[in-house]
C-alpha positions as CSV (number, residue, x, y, z in Angstrom):
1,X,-16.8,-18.2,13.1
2,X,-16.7,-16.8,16.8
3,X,-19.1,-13.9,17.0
4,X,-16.0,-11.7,18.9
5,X,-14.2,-12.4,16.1
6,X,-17.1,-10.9,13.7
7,X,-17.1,-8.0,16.0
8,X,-13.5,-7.4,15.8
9,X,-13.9,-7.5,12.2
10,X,-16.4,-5.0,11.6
11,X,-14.8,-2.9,14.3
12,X,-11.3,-2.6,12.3
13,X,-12.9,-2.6,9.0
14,X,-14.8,0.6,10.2
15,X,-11.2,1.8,11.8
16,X,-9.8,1.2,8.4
17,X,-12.6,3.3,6.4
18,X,-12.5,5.9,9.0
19,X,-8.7,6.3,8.4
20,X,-8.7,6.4,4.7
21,X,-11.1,9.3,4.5
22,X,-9.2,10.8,7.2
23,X,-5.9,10.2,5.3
24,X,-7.9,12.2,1.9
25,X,-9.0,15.1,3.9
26,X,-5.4,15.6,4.6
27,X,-4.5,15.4,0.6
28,X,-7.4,17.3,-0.2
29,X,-5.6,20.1,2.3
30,X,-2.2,19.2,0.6
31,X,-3.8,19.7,-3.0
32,X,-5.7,22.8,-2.5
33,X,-2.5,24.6,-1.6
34,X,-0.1,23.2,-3.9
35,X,-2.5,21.6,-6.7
36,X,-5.3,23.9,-6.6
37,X,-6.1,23.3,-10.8
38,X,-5.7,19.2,-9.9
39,X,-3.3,16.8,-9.4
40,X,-1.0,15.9,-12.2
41,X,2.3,15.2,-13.2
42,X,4.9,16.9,-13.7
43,X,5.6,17.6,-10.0
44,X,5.8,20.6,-7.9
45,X,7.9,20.3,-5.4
46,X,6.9,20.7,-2.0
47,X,9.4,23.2,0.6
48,X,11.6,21.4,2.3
49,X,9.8,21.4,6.0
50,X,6.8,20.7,4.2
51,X,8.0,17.7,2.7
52,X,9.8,16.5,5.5
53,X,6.6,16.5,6.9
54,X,5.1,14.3,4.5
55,X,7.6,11.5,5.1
56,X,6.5,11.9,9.2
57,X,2.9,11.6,8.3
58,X,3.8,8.2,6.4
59,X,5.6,6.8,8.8
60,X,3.1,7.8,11.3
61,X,0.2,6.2,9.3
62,X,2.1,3.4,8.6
63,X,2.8,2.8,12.8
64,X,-0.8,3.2,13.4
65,X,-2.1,0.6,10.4
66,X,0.7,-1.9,12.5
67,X,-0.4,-1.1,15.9
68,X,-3.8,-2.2,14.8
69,X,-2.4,-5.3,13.5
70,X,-0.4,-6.1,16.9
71,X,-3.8,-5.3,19.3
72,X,-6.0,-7.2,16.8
73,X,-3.8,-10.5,16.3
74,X,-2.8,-13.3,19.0
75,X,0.2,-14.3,16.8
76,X,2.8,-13.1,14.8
77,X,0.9,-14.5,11.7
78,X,-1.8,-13.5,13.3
79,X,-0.8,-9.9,14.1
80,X,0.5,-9.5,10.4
81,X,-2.7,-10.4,8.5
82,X,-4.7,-7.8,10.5
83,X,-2.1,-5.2,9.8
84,X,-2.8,-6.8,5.6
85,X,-6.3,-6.1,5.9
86,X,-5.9,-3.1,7.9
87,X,-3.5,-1.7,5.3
88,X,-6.0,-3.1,2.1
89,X,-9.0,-1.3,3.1
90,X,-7.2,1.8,4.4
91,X,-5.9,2.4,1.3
92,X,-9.0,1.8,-1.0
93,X,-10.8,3.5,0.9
94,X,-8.7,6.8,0.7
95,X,-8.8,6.3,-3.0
96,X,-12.8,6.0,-2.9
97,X,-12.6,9.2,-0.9
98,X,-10.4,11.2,-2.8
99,X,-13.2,9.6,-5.8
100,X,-16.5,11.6,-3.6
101,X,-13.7,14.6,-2.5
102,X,-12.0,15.7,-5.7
103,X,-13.9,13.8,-8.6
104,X,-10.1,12.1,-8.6
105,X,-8.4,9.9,-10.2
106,X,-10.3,10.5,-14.0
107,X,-9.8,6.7,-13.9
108,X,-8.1,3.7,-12.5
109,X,-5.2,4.6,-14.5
110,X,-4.3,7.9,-13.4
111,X,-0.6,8.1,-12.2
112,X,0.0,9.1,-8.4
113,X,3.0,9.1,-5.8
114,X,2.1,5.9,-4.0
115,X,4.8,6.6,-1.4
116,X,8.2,8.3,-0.8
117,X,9.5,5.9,2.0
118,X,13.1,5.2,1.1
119,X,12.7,6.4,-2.6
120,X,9.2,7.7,-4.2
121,X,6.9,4.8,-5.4
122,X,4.7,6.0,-8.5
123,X,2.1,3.8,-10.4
124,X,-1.6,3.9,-11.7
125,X,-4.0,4.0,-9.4
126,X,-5.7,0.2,-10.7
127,X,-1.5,-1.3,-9.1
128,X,-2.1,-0.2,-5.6
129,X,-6.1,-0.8,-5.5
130,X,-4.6,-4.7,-6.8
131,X,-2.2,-4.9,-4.4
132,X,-4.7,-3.4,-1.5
133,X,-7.1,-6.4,-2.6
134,X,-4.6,-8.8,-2.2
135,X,-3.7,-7.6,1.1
136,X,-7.0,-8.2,1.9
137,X,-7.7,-11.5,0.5
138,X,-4.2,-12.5,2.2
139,X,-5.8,-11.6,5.8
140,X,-8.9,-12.8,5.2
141,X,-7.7,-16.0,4.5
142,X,-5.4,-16.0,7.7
143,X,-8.0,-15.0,9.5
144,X,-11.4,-15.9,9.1
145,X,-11.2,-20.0,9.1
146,X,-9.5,-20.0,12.7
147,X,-11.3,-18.2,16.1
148,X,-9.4,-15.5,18.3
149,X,-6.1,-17.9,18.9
150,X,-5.9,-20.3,15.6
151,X,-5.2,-18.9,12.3
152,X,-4.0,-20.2,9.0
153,X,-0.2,-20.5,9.1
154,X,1.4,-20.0,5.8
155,X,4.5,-22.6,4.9
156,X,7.8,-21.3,3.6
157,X,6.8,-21.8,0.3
158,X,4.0,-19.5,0.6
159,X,6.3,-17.2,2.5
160,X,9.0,-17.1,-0.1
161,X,6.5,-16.7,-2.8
162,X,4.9,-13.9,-1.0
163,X,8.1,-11.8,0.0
164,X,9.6,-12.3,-3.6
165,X,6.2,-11.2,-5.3
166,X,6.2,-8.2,-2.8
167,X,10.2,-7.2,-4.1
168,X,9.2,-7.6,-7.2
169,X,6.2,-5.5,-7.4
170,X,8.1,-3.1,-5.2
171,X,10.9,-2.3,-8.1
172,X,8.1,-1.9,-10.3
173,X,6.9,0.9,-8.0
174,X,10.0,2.2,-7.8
175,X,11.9,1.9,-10.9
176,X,11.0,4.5,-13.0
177,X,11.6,7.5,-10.3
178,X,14.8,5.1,-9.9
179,X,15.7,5.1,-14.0
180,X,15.3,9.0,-13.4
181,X,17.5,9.4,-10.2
182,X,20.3,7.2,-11.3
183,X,20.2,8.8,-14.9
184,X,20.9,12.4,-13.8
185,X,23.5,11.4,-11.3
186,X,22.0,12.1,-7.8
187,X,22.7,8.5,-6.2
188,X,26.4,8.9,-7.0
189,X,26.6,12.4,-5.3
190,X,25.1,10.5,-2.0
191,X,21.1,11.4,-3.3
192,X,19.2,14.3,-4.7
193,X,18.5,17.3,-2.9
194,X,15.5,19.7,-2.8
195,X,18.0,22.7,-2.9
196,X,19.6,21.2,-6.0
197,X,18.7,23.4,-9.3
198,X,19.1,20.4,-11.4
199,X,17.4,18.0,-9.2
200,X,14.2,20.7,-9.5
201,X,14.8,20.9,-12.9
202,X,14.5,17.0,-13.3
203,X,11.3,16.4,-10.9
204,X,9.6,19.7,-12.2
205,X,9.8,18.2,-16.0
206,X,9.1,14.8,-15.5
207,X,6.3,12.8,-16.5
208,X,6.1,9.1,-16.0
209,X,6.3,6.8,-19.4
210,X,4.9,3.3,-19.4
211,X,4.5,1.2,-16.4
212,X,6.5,-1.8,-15.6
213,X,2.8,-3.7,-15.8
214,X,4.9,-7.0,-16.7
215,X,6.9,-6.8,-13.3
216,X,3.7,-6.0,-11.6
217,X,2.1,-9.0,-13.0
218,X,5.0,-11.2,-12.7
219,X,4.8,-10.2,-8.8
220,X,1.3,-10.7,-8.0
221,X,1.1,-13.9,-9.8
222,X,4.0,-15.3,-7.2
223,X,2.1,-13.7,-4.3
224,X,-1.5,-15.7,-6.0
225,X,0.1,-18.9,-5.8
226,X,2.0,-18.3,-2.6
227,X,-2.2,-18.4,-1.5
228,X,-2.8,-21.7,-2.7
229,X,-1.4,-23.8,-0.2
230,X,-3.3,-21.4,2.6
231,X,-6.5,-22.3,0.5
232,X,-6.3,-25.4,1.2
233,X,-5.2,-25.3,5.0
234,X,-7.9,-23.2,5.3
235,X,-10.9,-24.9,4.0
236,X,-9.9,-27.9,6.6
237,X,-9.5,-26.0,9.6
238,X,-12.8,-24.5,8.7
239,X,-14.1,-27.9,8.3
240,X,-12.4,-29.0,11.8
241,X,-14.4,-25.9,13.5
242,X,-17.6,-26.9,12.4
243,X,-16.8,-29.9,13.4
């Protein structure tokens, strides 16, 4: 491996660390004012301009983890893998923080609000840290066998498997705030509202039931063997550089 490309490495692995703590401090703010006895479901809902600016900060972090990955990478493949392991380590690493900050989660299954980008995502703690991993391994493995302009190029197959794993574990996210929405009406009245009594009533009351863990599973198995194939490619272009 190219000693600029170690250096890049260690340079956005540090980026990464630095923004997941960054990211908890923020929480830690977010929970002291509206959680200050600890983080738990049911839900209190946050004001209106307060949640609004939630879903800025999201999409803000989320334009920052990408921008990494389109400085970092020389190709589209490229660029995408670092934005992966960007994203992978960004995200453990706000858990780990949240771990030294709070003393939280109790354990890796704790429920949490992944994400509210378009609907709210909820899930233990042990489904995103998986998924994070995964990331990682998935950019890693595009990554490391090549030098700054060649990289592993995943096949259609391992495309297909990865995208349909990643919809999959999605609606696993999603499905249960999803189950709720749908069964009190609000995506036939054009979506809830936070001024809505009985939408308050609703996410006030609520506490999540059983994970979809087979959907989960069922995902990340597709997106394990959509890595196969990019195993193998790997291993030879390594072989080729050392060459």
């Amino acid at each position: 491996m190219r000693s600029s490309l170690i250096q890049k490495l260690w340079i956005i692995i540090a980026f990464a660390i630095a923004m997941g703590f960054l990211e908890a401090i923020v929480v830690v703010y977010v929970r002291e004012l509206y959680y200050p006895e600890g983080f738990r479901f049911p839900l209190k809902l946050l004001p209106p301009k307060i949640f609004n600016i939630e879903l800025i900060r999201e999409l803000t972090t989320l334009i920052m983890l990408a921008s990494i990955g389109m400085l970092a990478g020389k190709t589209k493949t490229g660029k995408f893998a670092w934005f992966l392991l960007t994203f992978g380590i960004w995200d453990i690493s706000y858990y780990a923080a949240l771990k030294i900050f709070l003393g939280w989660p109790a354990s890796l299954l704790t429920w949490d609000i992944l994400f509210l980008i378009p609907v709210t995502w909820i899930g233990p703690v042990l489904a995103p840290v998986i998924c994070s991993l995964t990331m990682i391994l998935f950019g890693l493995l595009v990554i490391i066998p090549g030098d700054e302009n060649q990289y592993v190029k995943p096949n259609r197959l391992s495309w297909g498997l990865t995208m349909l794993g990643a919809l999959i574990i999605f609606t696993s996210f999603i499905l249960e705030y999803t189950c709720l929405m749908v069964s009190e009406g609000y995506f036939m009245k054009g979506g809830p509202s936070l001024f809505d009594p009985g939408f308050i009533e609703a996410v006030t009351s609520y506490i999540p039931g059983k994970f979809k863990w087979g959907l989960f599973i069922t995902g990340e198995i597709l997106i394990i063997l959509s890595l196969i194939p990019m195993i193998y490619q790997a291993k030879n272009l390594r072989i080729l550089n050392y060459k």
